[in-house]
C-alpha positions as CSV (number, residue, x, y, z in Angstrom):
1,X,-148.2,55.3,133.9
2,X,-145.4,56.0,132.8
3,X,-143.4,53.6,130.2
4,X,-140.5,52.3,131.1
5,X,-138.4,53.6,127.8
6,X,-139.4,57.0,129.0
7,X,-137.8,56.8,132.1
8,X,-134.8,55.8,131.0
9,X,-134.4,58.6,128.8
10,X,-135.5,60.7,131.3
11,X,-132.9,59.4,133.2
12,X,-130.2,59.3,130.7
13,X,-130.6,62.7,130.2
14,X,-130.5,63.8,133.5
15,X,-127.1,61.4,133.9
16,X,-125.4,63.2,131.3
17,X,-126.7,67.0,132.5
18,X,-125.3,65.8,135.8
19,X,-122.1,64.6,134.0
20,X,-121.8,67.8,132.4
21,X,-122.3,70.0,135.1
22,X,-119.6,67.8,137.0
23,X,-116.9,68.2,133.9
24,X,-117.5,72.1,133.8
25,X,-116.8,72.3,137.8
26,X,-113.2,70.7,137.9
27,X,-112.8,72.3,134.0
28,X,-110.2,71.8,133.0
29,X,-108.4,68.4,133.8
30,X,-106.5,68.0,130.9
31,X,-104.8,69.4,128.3
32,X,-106.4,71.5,125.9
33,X,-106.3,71.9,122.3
34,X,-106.4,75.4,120.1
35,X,-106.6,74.4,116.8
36,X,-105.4,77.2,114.2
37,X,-106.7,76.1,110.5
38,X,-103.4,78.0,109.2
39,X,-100.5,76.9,108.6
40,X,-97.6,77.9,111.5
41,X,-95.2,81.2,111.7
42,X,-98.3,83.3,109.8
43,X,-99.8,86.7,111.8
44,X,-102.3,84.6,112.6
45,X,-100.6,81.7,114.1
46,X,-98.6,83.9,116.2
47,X,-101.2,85.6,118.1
48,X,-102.7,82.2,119.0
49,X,-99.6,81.2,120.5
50,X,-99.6,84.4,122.3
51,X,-103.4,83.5,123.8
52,X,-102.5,79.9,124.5
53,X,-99.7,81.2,126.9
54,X,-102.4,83.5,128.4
55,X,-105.0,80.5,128.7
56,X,-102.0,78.4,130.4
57,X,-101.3,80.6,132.5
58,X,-104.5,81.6,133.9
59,X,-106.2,77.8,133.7
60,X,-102.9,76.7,135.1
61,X,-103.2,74.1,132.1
62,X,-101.3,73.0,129.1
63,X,-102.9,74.7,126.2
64,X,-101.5,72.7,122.8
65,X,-101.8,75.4,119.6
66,X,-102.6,72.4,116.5
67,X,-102.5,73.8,113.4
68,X,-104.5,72.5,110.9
69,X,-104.8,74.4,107.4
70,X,-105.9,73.7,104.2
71,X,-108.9,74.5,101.6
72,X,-108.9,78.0,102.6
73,X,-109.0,77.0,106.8
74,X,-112.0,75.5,106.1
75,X,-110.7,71.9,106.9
76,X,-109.6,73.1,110.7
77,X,-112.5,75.3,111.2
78,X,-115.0,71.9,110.3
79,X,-113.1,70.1,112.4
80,X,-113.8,72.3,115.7
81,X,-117.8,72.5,115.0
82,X,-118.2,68.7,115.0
83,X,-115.6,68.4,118.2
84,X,-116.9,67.7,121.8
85,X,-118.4,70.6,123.3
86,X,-116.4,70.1,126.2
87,X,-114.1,73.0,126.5
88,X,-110.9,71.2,124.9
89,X,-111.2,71.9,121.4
90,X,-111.5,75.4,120.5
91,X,-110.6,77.6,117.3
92,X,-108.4,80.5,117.0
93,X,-110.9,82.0,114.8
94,X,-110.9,85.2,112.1
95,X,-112.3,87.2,110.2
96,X,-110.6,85.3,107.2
97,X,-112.0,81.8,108.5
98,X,-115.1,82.4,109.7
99,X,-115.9,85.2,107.5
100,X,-114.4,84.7,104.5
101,X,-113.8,81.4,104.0
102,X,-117.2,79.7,104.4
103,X,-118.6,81.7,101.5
104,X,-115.5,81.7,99.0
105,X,-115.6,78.3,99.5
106,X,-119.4,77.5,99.8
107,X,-119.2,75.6,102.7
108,X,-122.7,73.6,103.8
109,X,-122.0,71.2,106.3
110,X,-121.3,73.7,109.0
111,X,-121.9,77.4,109.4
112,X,-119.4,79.7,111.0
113,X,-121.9,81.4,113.9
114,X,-124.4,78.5,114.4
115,X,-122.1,75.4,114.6
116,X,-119.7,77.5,117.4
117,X,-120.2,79.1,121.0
118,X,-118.4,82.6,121.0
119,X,-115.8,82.5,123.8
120,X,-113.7,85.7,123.6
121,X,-112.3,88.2,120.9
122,X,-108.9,88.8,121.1
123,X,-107.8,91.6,118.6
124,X,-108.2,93.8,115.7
125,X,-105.8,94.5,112.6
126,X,-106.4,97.1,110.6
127,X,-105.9,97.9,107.0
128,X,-104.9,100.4,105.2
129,X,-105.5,102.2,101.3
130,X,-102.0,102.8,100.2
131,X,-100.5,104.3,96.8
132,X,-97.0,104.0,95.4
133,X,-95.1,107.2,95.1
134,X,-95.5,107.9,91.4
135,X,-99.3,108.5,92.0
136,X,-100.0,112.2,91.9
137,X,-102.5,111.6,94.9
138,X,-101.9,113.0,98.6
139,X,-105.5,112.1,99.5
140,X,-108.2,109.7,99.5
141,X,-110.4,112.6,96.9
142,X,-107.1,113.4,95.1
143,X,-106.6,109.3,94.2
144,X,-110.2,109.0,93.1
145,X,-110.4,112.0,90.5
146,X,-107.1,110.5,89.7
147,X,-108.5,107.5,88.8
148,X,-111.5,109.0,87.4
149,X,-109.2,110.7,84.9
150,X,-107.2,107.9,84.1
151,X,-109.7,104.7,83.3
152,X,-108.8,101.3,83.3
153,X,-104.9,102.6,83.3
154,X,-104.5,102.0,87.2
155,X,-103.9,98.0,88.6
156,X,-104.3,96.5,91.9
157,X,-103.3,92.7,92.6
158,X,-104.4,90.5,95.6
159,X,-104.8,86.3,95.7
160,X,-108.7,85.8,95.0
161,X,-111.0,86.3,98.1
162,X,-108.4,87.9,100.6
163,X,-108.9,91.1,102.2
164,X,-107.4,93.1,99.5
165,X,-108.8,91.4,96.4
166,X,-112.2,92.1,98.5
167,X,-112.0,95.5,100.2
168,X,-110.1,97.1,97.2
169,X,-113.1,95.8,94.8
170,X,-115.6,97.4,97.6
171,X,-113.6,100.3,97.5
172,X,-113.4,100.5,93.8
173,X,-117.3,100.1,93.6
174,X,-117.8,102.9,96.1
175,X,-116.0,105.4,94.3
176,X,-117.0,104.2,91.0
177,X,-113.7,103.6,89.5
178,X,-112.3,101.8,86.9
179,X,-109.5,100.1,88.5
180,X,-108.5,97.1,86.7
181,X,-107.8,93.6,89.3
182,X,-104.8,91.6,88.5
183,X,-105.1,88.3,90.2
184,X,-102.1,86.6,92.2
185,X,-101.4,83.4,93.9
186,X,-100.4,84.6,97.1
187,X,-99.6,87.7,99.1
188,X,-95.8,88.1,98.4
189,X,-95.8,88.6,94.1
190,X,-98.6,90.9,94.6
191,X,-96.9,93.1,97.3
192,X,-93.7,92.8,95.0
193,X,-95.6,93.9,91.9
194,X,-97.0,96.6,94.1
195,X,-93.5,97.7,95.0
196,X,-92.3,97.4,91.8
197,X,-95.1,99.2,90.1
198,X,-96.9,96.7,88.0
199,X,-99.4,97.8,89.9
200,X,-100.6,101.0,91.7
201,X,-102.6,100.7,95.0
202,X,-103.7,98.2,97.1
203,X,-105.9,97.9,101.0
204,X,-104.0,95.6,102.8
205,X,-103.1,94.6,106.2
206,X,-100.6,97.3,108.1
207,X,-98.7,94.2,109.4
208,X,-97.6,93.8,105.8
209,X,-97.9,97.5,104.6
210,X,-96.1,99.0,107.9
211,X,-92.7,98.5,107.2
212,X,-92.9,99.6,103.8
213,X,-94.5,102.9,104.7
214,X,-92.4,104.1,107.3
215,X,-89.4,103.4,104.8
216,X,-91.5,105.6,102.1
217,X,-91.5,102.7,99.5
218,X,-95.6,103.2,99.9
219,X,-97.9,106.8,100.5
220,X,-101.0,105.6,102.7
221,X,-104.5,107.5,102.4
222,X,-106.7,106.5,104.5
223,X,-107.4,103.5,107.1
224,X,-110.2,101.7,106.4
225,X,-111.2,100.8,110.0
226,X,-113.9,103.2,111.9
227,X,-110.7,104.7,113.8
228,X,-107.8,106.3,113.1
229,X,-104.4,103.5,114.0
230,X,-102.6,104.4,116.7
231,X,-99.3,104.0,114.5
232,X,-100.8,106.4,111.5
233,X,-101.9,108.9,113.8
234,X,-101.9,111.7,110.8
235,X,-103.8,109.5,108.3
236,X,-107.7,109.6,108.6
237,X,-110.3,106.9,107.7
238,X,-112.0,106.0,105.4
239,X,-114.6,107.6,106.7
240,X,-113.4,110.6,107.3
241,X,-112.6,110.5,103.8
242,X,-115.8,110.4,102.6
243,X,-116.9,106.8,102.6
244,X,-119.2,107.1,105.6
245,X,-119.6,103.0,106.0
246,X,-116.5,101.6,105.2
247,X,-115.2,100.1,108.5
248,X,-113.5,96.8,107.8
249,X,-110.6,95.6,110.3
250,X,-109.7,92.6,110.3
251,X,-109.7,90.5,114.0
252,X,-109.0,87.3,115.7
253,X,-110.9,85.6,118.4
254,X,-111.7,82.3,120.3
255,X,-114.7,80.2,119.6
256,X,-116.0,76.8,121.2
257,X,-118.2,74.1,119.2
258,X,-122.0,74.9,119.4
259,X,-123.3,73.5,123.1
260,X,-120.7,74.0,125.0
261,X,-121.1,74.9,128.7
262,X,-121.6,78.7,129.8
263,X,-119.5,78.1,132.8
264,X,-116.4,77.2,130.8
265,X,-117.4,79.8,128.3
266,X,-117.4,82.4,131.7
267,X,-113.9,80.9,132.6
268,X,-112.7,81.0,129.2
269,X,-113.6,84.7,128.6
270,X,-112.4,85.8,131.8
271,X,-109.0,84.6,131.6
272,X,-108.3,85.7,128.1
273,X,-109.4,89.2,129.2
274,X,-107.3,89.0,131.8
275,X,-104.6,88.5,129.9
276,X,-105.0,90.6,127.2
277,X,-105.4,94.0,129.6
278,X,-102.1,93.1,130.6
279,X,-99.2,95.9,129.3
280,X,-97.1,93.2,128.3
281,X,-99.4,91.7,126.0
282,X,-100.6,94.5,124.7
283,X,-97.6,95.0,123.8
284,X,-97.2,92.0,121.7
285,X,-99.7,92.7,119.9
286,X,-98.8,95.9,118.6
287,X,-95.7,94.1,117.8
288,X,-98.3,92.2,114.8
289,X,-99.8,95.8,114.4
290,X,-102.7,94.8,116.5
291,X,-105.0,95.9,119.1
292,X,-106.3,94.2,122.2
293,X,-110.7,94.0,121.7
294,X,-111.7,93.1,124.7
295,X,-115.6,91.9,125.8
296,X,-118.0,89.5,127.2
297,X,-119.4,86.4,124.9
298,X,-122.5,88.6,124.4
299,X,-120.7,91.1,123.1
300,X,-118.9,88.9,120.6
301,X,-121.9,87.2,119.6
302,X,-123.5,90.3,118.4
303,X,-119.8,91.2,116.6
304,X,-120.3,87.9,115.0
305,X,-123.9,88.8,113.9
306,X,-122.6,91.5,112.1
307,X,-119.1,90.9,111.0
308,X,-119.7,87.2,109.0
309,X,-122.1,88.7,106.9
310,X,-120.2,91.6,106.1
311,X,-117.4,89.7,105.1
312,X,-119.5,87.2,103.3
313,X,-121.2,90.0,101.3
314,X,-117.8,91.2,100.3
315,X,-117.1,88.0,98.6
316,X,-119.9,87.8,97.0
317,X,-119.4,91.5,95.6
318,X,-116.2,90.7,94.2
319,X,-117.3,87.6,92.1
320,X,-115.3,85.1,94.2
321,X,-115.5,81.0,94.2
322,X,-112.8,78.9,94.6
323,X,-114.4,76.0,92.6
């Protein structure tokens, strides 16, 4: 026979598969919160505003953008993976916070592809190898004998573990330079420096880099995404350039916590697609020198099996710990 305490869990369970079922039909009910472990008016914050106004829209529900940074947007990240798997707490997730992050910061009580459901990607930002005009280098083989000439006498500067502390120390390695790193607390000094010529070259995101190339301040060399950018039509990759597996953009996407249901993950998906094949959001996003990436939550999840390594491996090429 069957024991009693058995049934009941039998039961139980089936209560709360019913239950679920139930809450993914009428999903969703009530507001719904897309938490963004930055802090607010950043690239990234802005393009999560941007999808909440697409998920609004197409859910014909409020969609609230919290932002919750700190240690590295590991704090707002954690706090998504242990949420309800209910559809109404989801991440604005990156390439910086689930990519980077979790190793510079040796995170263990959550990992950034088993702890979260893909929902959708959103975009891709590229970045770009730039010199400053006083380098005698037109090309990506013209800055490398360069530096090859010159040892230890050229300087690039990022903040520890961003993308251009760790894709300029990849790139460095590659070509087996000697290109000394100058560490900086944030984005702004180093970019100053940069302008300023403390130091010589950089790869960093065209959002920043953009403006300052079109006005000359900065010579670019290559892109380092497997593409050439639709903006820098004339400059190749770094693959063309002879780096045949350098292909790192940068991207932002939309994750769930770990469990939940594959028919708000469908209705998710859908509507964000929706919204990004739309010219007018397109357009917005080339306003943060992005590009729509549009795909199913197969598709990301295989993105994700390949892109959170890489960008973990990077930070563990360049040395970096925050301690």
């Amino acid at each position: 026979m069957v024991s009693r305490r058995v049934l009941l869990s039998v039961v139980a369970a089936f209560s709360i598969g019913a239950a679920s079922a139930a809450g993914a039909q009428t999903y969703p009910d009530k507001p719904i919160k897309l938490i963004v472990p930055f802090p607010p008016g950043g690239p990234i914050d802005t393009s999560a505003r941007l999808v909440s106004q697409i998920m609004s829209a197409g859910l014909g529900q409020s969609v609230i953008v919290e932002n919750r940074p700190g240690a590295g947007a590991t704090i707002g990240t954690k706090s998504v993976a242990i949420a309800e798997p209910d559809g109404y707490t989801l991440l604005f997730g990156s390439s910086g916070s689930l990519g980077v992050s979790p190793a510079l910061y040796g995170v263990t009580d959550y990992d950034p592809i088993k702890s979260f459901t893909p929902v959708a990607t959103v975009s891709l930002l590229p970045h770009v190898l730039v010199v400053t005009p006083d380098v005698p280098a037109k090309t990506v083989k013209e800055f490398v004998a360069h530096a090859k000439a010159n040892p230890g006498k050229l300087n690039y500067g990022a903040a520890l573990g961003t993308p251009p502390h760790l894709l300029t120390t990849l790139f460095k390695t590659k070509s087996e330079t000697d290109i000394v790193y100058i560490p900086y607390k944030g984005a702004a000094q180093s970019v100053t420096d940069l302008l300023g010529g403390r130091t010589q070259m950089t790869i960093d995101g065209l959002i920043i880099l953009g403006p300052l190339i079109k006005d000359g301040k900065l010579r670019p060399l290559a892109v380092a995404g497997a593409e050439r950018w639709p903006e820098l039509p004339d400059v190749p990759t770094l693959i063309e350039s002879g780096f045949p597996d350098f292909s790192h953009d940068a991207w932002t996407s939309v994750v769930a916590p770990a469990g939940t249901p594959p028919q708000i993950v469908s209705r998710l998906n859908a509507v964000i697609n929706e919204g990004l094949r739309t010219p007018a959001v397109q357009a917005s996003l080339a306003r943060l020198s992005s590009i729509a990436k549009i795909g199913s939550p197969q598709d990301f999840a295989q993105f994700l099996a390949v892109e959170v390594p890489k960008w973990a491996g990077l930070v563990k090429l360049a040395g970096a710990k925050v301690q």
